[in-house]
N, C-alpha and C positions, 0 to 999 in steps of 0.2 A: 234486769234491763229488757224492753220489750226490743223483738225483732220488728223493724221496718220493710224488711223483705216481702216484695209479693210477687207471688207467682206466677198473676195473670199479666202484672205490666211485662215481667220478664219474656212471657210467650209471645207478647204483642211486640214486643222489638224484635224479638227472634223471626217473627214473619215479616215484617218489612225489610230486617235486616236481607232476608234469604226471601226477597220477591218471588224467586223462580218457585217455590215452594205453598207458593200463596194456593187456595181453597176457595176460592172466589175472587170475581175480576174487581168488585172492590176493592179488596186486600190487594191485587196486583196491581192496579194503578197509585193507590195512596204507597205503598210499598216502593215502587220505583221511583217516586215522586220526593220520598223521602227521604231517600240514597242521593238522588242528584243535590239537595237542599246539605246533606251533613258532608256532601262532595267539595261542593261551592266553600260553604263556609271553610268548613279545615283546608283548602286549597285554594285560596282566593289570592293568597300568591302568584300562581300559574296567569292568573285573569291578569293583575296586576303585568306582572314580566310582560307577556305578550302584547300589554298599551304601552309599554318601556321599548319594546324591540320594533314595535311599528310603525311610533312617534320618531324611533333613531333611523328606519328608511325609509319611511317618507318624507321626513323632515316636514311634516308638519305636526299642529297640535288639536289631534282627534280627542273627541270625549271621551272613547274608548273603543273596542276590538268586535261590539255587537253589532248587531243587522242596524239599531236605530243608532248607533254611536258614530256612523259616519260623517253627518253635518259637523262641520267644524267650527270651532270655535274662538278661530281666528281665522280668516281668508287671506292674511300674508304668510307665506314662507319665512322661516323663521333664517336668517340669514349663517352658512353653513358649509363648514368642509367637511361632506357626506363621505368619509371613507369607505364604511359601513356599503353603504349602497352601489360603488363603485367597486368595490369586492365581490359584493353579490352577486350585481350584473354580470362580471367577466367569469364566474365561475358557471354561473347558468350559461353563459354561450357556450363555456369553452369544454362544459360538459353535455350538456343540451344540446348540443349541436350533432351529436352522436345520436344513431338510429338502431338502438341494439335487438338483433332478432332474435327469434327465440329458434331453437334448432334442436330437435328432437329426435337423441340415437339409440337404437335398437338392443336389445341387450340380446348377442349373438342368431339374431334373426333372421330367417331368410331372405330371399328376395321380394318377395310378396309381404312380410312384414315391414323390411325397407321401405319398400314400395307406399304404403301404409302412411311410415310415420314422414314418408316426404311431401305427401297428400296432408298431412294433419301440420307438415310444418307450413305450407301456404296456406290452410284454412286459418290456420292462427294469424297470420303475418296479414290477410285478406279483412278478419275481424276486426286486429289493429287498426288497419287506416279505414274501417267503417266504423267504427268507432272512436276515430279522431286521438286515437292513445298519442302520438306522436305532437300534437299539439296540447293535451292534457298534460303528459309529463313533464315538460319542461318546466310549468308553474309549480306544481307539486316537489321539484328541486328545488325552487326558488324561496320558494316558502320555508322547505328543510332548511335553507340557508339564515331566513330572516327568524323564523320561531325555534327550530332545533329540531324539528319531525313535519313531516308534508304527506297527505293522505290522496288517494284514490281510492273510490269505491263505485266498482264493478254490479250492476242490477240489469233486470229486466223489467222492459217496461215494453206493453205494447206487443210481444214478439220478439222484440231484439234487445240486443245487449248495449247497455249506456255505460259509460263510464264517468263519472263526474269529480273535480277537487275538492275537497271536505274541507273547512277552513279550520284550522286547529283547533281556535276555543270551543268550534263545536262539540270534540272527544272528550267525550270524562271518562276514567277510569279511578277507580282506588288504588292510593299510590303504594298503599299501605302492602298490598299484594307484588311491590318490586317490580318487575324482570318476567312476571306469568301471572295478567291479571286473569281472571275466570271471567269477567262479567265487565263489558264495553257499552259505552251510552252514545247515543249523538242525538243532541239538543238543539230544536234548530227554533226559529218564529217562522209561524206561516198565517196567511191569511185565514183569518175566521171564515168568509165566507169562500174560500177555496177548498176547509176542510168540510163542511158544509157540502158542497159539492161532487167530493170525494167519498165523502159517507154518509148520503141521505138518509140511511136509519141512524144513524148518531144525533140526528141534526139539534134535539131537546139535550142532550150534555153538551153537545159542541159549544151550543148558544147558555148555557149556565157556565163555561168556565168563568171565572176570572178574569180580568186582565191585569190586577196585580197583582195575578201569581209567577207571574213574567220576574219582578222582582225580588220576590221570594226565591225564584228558581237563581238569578243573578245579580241579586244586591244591588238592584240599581234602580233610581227613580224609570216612573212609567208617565208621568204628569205629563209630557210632552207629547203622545203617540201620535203620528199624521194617520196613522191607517190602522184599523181593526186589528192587532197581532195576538196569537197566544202563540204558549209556547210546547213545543208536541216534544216527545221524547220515544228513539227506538231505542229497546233494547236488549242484548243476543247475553244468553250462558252457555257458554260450551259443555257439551257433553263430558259427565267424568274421564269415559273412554271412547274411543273408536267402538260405534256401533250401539254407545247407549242411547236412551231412549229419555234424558233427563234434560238436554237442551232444550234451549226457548228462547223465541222472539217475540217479542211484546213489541205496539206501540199502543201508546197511552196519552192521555191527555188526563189533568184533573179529575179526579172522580169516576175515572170511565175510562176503557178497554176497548181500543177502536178495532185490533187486530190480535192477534196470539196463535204462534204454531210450534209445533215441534222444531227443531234446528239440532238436525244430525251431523254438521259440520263439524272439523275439529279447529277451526281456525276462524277467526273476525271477519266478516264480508267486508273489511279494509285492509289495502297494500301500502304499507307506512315504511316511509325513509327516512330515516337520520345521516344528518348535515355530518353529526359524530357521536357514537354511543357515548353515554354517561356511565361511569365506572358502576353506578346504580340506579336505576330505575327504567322504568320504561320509552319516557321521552329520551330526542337527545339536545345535541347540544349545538346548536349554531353560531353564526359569524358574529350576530347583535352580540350574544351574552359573553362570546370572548373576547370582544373590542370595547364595550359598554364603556368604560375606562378611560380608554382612549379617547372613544369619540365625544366625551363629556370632557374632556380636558383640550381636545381640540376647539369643542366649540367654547369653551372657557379664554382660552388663549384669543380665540379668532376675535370673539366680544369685547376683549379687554384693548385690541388691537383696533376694531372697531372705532370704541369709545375715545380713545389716542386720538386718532386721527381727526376723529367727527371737533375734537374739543381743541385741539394742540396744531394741526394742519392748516393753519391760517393765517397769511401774513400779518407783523407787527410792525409800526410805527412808534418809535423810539425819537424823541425831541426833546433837545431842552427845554426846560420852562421859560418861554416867552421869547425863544427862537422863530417860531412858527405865528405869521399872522393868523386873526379870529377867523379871516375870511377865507383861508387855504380848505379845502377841500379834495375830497380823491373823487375823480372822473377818467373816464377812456376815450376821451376827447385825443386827436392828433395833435401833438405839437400844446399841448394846455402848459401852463406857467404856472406854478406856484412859491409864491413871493416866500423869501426866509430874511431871518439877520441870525447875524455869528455864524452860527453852528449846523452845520446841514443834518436833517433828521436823516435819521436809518432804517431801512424794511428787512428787516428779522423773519426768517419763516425755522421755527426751531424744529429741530431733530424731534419728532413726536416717541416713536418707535425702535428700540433699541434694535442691533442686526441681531443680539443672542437669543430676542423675542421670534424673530423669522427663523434663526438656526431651532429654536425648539420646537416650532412649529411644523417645520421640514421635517424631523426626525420623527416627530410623532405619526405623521403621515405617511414616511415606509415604515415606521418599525409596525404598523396594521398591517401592512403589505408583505410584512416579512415574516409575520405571526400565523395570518394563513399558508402565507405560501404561496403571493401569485404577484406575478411579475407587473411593474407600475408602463412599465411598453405594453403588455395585451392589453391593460386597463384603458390605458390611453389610445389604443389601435392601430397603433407605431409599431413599425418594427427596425430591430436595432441593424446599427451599420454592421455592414460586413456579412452580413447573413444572405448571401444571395445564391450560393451554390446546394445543390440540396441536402448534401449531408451536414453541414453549416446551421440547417433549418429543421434537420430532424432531430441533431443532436440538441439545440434549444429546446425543441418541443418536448423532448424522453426527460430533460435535466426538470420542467415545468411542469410538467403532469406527473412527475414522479412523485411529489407530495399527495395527488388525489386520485394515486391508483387504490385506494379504499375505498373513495368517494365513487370515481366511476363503477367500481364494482356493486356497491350498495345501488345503483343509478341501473347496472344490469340486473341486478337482481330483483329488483323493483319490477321489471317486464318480466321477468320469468316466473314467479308468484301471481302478478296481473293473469298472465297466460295460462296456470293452472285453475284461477277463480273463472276464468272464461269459460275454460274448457269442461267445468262441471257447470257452469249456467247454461252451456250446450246445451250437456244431456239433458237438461230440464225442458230446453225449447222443445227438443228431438221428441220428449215424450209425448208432450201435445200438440207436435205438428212434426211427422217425421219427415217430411217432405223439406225440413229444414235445410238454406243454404248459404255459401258466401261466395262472395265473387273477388277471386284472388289474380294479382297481374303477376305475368309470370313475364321472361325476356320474348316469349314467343305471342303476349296477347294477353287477353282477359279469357280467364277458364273459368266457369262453375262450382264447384268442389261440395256437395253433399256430405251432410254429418254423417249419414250412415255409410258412407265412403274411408272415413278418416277414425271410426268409431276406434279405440285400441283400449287395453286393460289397464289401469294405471303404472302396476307392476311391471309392461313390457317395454317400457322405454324411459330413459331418464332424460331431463331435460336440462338445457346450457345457453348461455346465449353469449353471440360475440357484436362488435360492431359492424354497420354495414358493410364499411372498407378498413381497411386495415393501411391504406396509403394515407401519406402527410394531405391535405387537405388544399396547402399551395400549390400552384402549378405547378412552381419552379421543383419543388421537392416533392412531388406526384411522378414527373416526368422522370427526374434523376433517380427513383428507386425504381421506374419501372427499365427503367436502360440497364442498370446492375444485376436487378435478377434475371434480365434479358442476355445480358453478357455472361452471368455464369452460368446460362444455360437452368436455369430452374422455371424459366418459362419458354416458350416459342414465340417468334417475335408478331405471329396473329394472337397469340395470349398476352403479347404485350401491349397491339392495340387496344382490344378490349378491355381491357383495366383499365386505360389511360380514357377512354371515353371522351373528351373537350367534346363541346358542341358542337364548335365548329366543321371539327372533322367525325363527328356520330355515324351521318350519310358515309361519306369514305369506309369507316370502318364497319359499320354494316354492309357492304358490296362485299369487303376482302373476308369478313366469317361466314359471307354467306354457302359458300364452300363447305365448313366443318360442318354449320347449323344443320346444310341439308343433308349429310350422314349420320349427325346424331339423331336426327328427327327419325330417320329412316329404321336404323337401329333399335332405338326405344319403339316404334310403332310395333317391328317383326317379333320385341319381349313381349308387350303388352297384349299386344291382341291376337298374336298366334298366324299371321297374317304375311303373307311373303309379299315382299315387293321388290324385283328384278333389279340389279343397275344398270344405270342407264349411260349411255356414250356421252352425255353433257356433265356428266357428275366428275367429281375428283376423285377416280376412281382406286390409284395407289394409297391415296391419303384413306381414302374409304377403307380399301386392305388393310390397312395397318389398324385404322380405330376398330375394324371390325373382330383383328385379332386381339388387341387389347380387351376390348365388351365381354369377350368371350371369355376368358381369362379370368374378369373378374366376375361375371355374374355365374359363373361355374362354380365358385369360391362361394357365393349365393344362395349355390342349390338352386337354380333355375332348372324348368323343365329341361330336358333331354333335347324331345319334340323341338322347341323352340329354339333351343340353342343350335343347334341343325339347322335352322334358317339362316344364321348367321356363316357358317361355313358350307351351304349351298352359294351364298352371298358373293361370298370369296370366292369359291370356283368359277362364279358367272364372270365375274369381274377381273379373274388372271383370264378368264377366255379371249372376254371383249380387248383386254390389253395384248396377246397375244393372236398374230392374224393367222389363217391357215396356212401359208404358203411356211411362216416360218416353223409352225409345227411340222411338215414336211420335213423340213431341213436337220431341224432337230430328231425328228425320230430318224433318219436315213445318218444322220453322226451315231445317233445310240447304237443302230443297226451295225455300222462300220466298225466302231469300235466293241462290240459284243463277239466279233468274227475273229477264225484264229488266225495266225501272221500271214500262215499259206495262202490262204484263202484270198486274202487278203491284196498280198500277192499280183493271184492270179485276175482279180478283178481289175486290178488297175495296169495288167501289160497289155500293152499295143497302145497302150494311150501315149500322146506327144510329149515328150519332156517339158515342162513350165519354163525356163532360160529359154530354151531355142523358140520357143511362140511367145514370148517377151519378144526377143531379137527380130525377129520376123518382121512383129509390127512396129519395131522402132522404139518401144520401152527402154529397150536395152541397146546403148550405140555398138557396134560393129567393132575391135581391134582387128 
């Protein structure tokens, strides 16, 4: 029997299979080109699910989940009890609505490292809202909620740091790799002549691609195109290990290599959430593909309930035969006459719709509600009776978010991986423009904050992130938990203003801190810059003593210079002076004095002087017997 084996086809799947290895940028582009095409097809599933999960929250009916798939193919709403979408929404508020910072602690460092990593925790928190993260990640939950994974991806463009939503179908990965793909795709259509623009020495392969290699890459007609698209593809291999030299990013189009670099990263230049991991693989698993069921038996139910009504809801007339003249007619005339003999006809409007059709209906629409885990009052924006006092409303809130303390946590950790992809696209800005900065708000204003300010080793600090506030978000039960810790004394009742913050009273409660602000402001100025500055008679100067022994205390613990901390209880001496006037220093030294002298002495210092009763008596103090 002859062998059909050969060994050059074998080598030639071996290089496309293993792109990153390719010997020419033809090899690497037909190579990557050829992974997304054997991606597509074995995984066309995926494509599929995602026009299944998008069709069920939007409730309409899209051709499908591409750039050109969005004209629709019908323009009525297809009529519907969107469970599905009414989960989603409340879950994106009701975790979305959280602003998690990122907070970065020292690993036994001193003050000046401190110092450091609390400069690098407002450059990050500064980059955030220049970079818009707070309005990017709510949709990137939303998405985790409707496909079962939601993407951010953190670049630079320009100088500065972008952060943009990745739409799911974008991502390909081989699934075949589980749980640790090595090799991440994102497949997007962009204008021919934008790529054109972008890469003027491509412009002869640009303008050869295809345009229906668009289909090939995703099984789908192209006959339709309104505008120029191809379809570009980047894509990253992580380095075997920390510090090899075998990663690579490619992007590629058809035939041709528009970019390729080395990529010493050990991780995807995307931040991906899941709604809820899949016992296996990489994506996960969202609200569509666990209601799908449901919500396809609700709208079965709601249709057949529909059809009832539209056919069965309509009054009947019921007559004998030849009761009713020819000439009787129905009209809404007042007072109209219609002539009978014998037998008075009857208007029937029958029972269309059974109640156990409504009771199955109902049911199916909490048991969705009771599958995620989220209450049909936040859905609705109601809230239930009796909940008006604040522990009433926190205990509600702990019993309802208790099911997506995994969720919120994936929802923080989502910002604290963003934060780490930031804080190395820093250092990249930093290199080619060290002058690099952000403008970070702080309670005292808008400060500056320089990369080379915030620079620290990855190794000296590990990072964590909590919520903005840690208070119920209602008045009613903002106010009631700041009065409790105010009563057990775990805060001070100007620590109680400030947490409680209302608009209303902001101004008020700005006047009453502005007391502490200007000791603490004083104190941080004499750590930082070595710099003494006296207190002064308008300041609060007891309250000053105290914070100034407390600073010292701790930033001793610190390792604070010596020098500097010496400013601080010079501070305090100035400030028992200014509270103490001379005449009672006087007073007090001349008791010290008194009581340092022996009894004799003592004594003799105070005879000849007037007995205190009889010069009471004298002036009338004391009445006369």
């Amino acid at each position: 029997m002859v062998s059909t084996h050969d060994p050059h086809m074998e080598d030639k799947k071996y290089t496309k299979q293993y792109w990153f290895n390719a010997k020419s940028d033809e090899e690497l582009a037909n190579g990557v080109f050829d992974v997304i095409k054997d991606i597509s097809k074995r995984q066309f599933y995926r494509t599929e699910q995602n026009y299944r999960y998008y069709k069920l929250y939007t409730n309409t009916d899209y051709r499908g989940v591409t750039v050109n798939d969005y004209s629709l193919n019908s323009r009525m709403s297809m009529l519907s009890l969107n469970v599905i979408q009414s989960i989603t929404d409340t879950v994106t508020s009701n975790i979305g609505k959280n602003k998690p910072k990122v907070t970065f602690l020292t690993d036994d460092g001193d003050y000046k490292m401190r110092k450091r990593a609390e400069k690098l925790e407002m450059f990050t928190h500064g980059q955030f809202n220049k970079s818009k993260v707070y309005k990017t990640s709510p949709l990137a939950l939303k998405r985790a909620c409707v496909f079962g994974s939601g993407f951010l991806k953190p670049y630079i463009q320009d100088g500065e740091i972008k952060v943009d939503n990745v739409y799911p179908e974008e991502i390909k990965i081989d699934e075949r790799e589980l749980d640790n793909p090595r090799s991440i795709y994102q497949v997007k259509l962009v204008s021919r002549q934008m790529m054109i623009q972008m890469f003027p020495s491509k412009e002869e392969d640009i303008r050869a691609v295809r345009q229906n290699s668009y289909s090939e890459v995703f099984k789908v007609s192209t006959s339709d195109f309104s505008i120029d698209l191809i379809p570009v593809i980047e894509a990253w291999h992580l380095p075997s290990r920390k510090g090899a030299k075998d990663g690579l990013r490619a992007l590629v189009i058809e035939n041709c290599v528009l970019e390729q670099n080395s990529y010493d990263k050990c991780y995807f230049p995307f931040v991906k959430m899941n709604f809820s991991d899949d016992v296996s693989g990489w994506f996960g698993i969202g609200v569509s593909q666990l209601l799908t069921g449901i919500q396809y038996e609700i709208n079965k139910t709601l249709k057949r309930i529909q059809q009832s009504i539209h056919l069965g809801a309509v009054p009947r007339v019921f007559y004998e035969i030849g009761s009713v003249s020819s000439k009787a007619t129905f009209n809404n005339e007042i007072g109209s006459m219609v002539p009978y003999k014998r037998t008075m006809p009857q208007i029937i409007t029958p029972q269309t719709v059974g109640a156990e059709v409504f009771n199955h209906l109902d049911r199916l629409y909490q048991r969705a509600f009771e599958i995620i885990g989220v209450s049909q009052m936040s859905a609705g924006g109601k809230k239930m009776e009796g909940l008006d006092s604040g522990e009433a409303i926190r205990t509600f809130r702990d019993v309802e978010t208790a099911r997506f303390a995994v969720l919120q946590e994936a929802y923080d950790e989502m910002h604290v991986e963003l934060a780490e992809h930031m804080i190395d696209l820093a250092k990249e800005i930093a290199e080619q423009d060290p002058k690099y900065n952000v403008l970070a708000k702080t309670s005292k204003g808008v400060v500056k904050i320089p990369w080379k300010e915030v620079n620290m080793k990855e190794d000296s600090y590990v990072l964590g992130a909590y919520p903005t506030s840690l208070l119920p978000s209602e008045p009613a039960g903002k106010l009631a938990t700041t009065i409790e810790m105010a009563q057990a004394q775990l805060i001070t009742p100007q620590q109680a203003t400030q947490l409680l913050d209302f608009p209303d009273i902001k101004q008020v409660v700005n006047i009453q801190n502005a007391k502490m602000d200007d000791i603490e402001k004083t104190i941080y100025h004499m750590i930082d810059t070595g710099e003494y500055l006296p207190p002064e008679i308008y300041q609060d100067l007891q309250t000053g003593i105290e914070y100034c022994q407390a600073y010292y205390l701790m930033f001793r613990t610190q390792k604070v210079d010596q020098a500097r901390l010496n400013l601080l209880t010079q501070w305090m001496s100035d400030a028992n002076a200014i509270l103490t006037p001379p005449e009672d220093e006087e007073m007090i030294e001349q008791s010290m004095l008194a009581a340092s002298m022996p009894e004799e002495e003592q004594t003799a210092a105070t005879a000849g002087m007037p007995d205190l009763a009889e010069v009471e008596q004298e002036v009338g103090l004391v009445p006369q017997v």
